[in-house]
N, CA, C and O atoms as a DFTB+ gen file, in Angstrom:
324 C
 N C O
     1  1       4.215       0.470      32.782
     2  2       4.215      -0.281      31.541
     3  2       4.657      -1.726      31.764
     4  3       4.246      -2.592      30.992
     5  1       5.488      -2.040      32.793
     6  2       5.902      -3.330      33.089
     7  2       5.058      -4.025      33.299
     8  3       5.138      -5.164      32.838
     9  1       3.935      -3.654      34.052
    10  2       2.392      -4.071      34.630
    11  2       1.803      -4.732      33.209
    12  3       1.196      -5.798      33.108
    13  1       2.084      -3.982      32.352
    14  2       0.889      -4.136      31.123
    15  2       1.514      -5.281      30.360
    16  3       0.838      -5.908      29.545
    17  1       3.182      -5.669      30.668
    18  2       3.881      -6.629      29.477
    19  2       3.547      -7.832      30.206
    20  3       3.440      -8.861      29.540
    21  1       3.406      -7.875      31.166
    22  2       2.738      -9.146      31.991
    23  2       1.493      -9.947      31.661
    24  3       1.239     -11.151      31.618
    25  1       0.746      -8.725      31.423
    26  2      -0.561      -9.236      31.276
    27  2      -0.990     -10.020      30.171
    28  3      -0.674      -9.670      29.033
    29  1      -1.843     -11.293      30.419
    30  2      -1.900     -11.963      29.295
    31  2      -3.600     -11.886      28.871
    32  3      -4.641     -12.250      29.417
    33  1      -3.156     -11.039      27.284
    34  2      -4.248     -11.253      26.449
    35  2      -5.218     -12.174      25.681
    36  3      -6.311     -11.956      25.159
    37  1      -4.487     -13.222      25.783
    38  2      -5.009     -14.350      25.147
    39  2      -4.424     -15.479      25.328
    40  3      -3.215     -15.688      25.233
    41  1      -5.478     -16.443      25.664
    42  2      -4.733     -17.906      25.895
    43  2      -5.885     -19.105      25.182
    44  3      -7.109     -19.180      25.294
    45  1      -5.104     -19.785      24.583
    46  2      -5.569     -21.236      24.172
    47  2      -4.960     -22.232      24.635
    48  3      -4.216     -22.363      25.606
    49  1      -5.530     -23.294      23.456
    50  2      -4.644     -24.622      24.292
    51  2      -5.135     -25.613      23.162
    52  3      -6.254     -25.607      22.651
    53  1      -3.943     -26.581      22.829
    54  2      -4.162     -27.725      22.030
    55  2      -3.764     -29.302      22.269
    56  3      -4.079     -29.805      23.347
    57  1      -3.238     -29.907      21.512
    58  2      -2.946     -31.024      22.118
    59  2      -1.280     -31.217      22.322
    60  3      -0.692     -32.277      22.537
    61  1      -0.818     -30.139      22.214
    62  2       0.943     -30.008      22.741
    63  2       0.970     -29.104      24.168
    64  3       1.974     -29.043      24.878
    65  1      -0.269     -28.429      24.462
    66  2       0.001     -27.719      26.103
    67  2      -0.976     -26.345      25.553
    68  3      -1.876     -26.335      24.714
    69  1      -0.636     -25.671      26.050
    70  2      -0.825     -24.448      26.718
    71  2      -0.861     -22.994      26.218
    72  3      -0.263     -22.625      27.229
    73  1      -1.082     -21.567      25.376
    74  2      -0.365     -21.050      25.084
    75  2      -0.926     -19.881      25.162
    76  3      -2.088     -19.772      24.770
    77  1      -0.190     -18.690      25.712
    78  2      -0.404     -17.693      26.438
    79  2       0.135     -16.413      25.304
    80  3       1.094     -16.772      24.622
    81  1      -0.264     -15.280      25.091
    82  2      -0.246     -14.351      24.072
    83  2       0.004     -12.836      25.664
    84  3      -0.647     -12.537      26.665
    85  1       1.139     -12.388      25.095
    86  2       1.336     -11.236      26.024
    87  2       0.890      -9.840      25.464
    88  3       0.589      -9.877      24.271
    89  1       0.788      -8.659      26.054
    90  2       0.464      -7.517      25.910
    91  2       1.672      -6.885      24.598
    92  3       1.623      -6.493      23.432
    93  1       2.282      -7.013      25.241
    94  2       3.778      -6.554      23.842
    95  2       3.549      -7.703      22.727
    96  3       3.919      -7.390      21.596
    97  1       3.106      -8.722      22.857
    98  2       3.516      -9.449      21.470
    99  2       1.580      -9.233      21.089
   100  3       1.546      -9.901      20.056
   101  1       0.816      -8.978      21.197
   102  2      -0.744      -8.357      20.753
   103  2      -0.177      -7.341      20.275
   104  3      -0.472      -7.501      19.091
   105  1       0.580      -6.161      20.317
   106  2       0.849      -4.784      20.156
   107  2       1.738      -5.478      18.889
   108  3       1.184      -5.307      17.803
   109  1       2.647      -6.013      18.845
   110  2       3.486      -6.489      17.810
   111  2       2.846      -7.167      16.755
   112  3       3.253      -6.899      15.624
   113  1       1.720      -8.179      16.901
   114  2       1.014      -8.151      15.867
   115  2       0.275      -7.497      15.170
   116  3       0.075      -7.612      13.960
   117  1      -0.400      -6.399      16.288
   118  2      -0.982      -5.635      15.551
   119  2      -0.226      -4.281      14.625
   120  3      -0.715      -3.554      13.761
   121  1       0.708      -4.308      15.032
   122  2       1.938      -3.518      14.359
   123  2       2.659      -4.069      12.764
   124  3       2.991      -3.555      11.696
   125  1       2.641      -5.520      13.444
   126  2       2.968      -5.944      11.933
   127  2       1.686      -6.284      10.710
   128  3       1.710      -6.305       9.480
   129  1       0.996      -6.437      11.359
   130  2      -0.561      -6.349      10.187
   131  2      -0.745      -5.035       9.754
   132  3      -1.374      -4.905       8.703
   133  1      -0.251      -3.803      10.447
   134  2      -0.441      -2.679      10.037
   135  2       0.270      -2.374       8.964
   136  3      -0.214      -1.898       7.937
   137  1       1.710      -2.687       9.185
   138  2       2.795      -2.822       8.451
   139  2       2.324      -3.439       6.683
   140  3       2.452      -2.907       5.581
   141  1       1.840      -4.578       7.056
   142  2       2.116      -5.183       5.507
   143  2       0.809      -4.577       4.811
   144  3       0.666      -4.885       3.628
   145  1      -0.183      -3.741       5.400
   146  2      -1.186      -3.458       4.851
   147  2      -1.065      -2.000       3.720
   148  3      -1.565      -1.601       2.668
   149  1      -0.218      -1.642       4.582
   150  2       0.806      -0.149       4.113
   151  2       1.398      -0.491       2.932
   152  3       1.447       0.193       1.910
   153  1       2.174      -2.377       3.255
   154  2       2.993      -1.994       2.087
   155  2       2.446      -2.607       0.928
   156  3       3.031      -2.542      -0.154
   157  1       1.047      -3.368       1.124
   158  2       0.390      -3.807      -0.234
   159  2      -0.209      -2.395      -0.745
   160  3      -0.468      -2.357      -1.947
   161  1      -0.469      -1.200       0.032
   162  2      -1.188       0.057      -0.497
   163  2      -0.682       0.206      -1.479
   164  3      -1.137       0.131      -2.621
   165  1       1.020       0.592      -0.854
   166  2       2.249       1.036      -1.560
   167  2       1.969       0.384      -3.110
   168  3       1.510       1.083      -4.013
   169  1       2.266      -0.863      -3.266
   170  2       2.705      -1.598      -4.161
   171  2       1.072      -1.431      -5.154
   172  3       1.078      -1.500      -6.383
   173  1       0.004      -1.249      -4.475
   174  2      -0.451      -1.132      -6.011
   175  2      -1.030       0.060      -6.194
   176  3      -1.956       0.218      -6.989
   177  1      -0.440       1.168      -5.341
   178  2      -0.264       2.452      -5.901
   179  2       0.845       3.185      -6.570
   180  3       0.835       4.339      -6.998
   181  1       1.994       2.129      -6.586
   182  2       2.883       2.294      -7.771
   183  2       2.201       1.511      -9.006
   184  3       1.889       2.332      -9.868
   185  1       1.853       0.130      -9.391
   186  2       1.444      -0.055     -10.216
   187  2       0.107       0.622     -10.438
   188  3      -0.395       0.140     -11.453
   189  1      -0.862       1.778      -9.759
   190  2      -1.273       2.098     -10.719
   191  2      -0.928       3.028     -11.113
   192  3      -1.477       3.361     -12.163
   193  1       0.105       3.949     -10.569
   194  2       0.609       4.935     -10.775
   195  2       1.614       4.345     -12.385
   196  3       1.512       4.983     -13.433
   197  1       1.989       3.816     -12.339
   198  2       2.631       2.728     -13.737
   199  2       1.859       2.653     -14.931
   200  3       2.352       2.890     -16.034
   201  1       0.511       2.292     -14.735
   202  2      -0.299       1.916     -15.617
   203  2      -0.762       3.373     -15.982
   204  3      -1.168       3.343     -17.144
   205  1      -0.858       4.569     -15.479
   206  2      -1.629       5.585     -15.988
   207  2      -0.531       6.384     -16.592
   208  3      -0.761       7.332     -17.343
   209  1       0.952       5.901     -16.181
   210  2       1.653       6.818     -17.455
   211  2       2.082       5.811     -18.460
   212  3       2.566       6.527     -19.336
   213  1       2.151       5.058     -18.706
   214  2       1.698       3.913     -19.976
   215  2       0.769       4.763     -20.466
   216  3       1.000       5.621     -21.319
   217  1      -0.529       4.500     -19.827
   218  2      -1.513       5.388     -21.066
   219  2      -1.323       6.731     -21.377
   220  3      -1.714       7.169     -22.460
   221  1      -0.659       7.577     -20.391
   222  2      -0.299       8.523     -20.699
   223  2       0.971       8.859     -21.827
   224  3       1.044       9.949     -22.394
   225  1       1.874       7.832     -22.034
   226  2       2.776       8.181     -22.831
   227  2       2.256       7.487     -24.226
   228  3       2.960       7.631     -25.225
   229  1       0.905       6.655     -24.320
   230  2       0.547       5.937     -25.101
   231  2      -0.415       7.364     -26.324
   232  3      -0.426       7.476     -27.550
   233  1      -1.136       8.265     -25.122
   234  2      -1.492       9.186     -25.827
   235  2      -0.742      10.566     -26.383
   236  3      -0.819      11.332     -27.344
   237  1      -0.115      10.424     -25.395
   238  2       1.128      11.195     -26.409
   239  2       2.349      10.974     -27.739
   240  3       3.244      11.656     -28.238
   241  1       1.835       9.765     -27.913
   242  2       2.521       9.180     -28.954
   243  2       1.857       9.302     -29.976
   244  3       2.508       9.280     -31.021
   245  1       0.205       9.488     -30.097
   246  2      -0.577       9.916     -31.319
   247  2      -0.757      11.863     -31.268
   248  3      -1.748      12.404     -31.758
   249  1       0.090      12.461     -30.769
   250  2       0.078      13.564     -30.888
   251  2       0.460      14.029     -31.667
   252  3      -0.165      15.040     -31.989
   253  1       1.924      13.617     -32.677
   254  2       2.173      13.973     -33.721
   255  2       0.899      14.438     -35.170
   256  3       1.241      15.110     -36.144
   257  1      -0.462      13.912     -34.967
   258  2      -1.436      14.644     -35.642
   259  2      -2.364      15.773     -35.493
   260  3      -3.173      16.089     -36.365
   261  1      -2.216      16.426     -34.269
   262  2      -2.907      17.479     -33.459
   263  2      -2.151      19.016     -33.942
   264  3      -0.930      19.171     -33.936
   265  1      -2.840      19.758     -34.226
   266  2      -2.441      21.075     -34.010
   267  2      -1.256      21.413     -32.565
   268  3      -0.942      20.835     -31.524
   269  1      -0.893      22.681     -33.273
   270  2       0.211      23.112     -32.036
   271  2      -0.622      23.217     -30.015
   272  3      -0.107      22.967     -28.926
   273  1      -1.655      23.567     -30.300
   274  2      -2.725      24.461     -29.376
   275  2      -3.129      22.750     -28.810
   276  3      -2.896      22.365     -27.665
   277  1      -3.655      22.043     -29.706
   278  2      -4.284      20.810     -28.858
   279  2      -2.858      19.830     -28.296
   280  3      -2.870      19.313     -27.178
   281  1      -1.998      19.723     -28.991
   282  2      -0.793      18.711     -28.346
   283  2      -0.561      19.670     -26.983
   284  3      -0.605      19.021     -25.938
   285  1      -0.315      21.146     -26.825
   286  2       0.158      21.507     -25.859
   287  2      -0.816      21.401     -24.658
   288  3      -0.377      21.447     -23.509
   289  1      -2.123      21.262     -24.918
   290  2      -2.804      20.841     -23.942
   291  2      -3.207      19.478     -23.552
   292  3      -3.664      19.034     -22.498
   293  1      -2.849      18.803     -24.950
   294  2      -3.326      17.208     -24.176
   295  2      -1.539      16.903     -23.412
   296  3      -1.418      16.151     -22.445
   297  1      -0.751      17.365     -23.822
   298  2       0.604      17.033     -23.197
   299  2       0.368      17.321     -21.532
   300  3       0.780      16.537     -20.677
   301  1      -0.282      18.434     -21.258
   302  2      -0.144      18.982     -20.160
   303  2      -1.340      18.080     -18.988
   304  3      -1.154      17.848     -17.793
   305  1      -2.550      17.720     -19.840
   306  2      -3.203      16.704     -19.343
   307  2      -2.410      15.285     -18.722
   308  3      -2.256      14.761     -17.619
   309  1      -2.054      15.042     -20.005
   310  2      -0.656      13.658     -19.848
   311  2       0.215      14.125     -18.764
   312  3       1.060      13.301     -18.413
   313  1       0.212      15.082     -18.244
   314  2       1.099      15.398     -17.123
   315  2       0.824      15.093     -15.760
   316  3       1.264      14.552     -14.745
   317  1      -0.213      15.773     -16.300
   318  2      -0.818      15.909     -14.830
   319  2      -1.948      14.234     -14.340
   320  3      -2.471      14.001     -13.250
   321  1      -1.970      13.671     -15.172
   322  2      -2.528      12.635     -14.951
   323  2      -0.914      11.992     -14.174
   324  3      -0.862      10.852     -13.713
């Protein structure tokens, strides 16, 4: 593995010099792009997870006009959504 942290994956160059990209820091970027991709999933699978019990508590708030038989099943819908 020491072999492999040596090795250089990528190199450019601008008008300050030189610049060389190693095997561990390629692995580290690609680790951290993995990373923030996870955590934008995260974040708008809580908000939509947010937004569908909003509507869910939105339809259970007009339940007070339903029979006993239909509230207990749209409640259980509202649940499970």
């Amino acid at each position: 593995m020491a072999k492999k942290d040596k090795e250089v994956i990528m190199v450019w160059s601008d008008k300050e010099g030189q610049y060389k990209l190693g095997y561990s820091q390629y692995l580290m970027m690609k680790q951290n792009k993995l990373n923030l991709m996870i955590l934008i999933a995260l974040v708008v699978l809580i908000i939509l997870l947010v937004l569908a019990m909003a509507i869910s508590y939105s339809y259970i708030q007009r339940l007070d006009e339903m029979n006993a038989i239909s509230r207990m099943i749209a409640k259980t819908a509202a649940f499970l959504i």
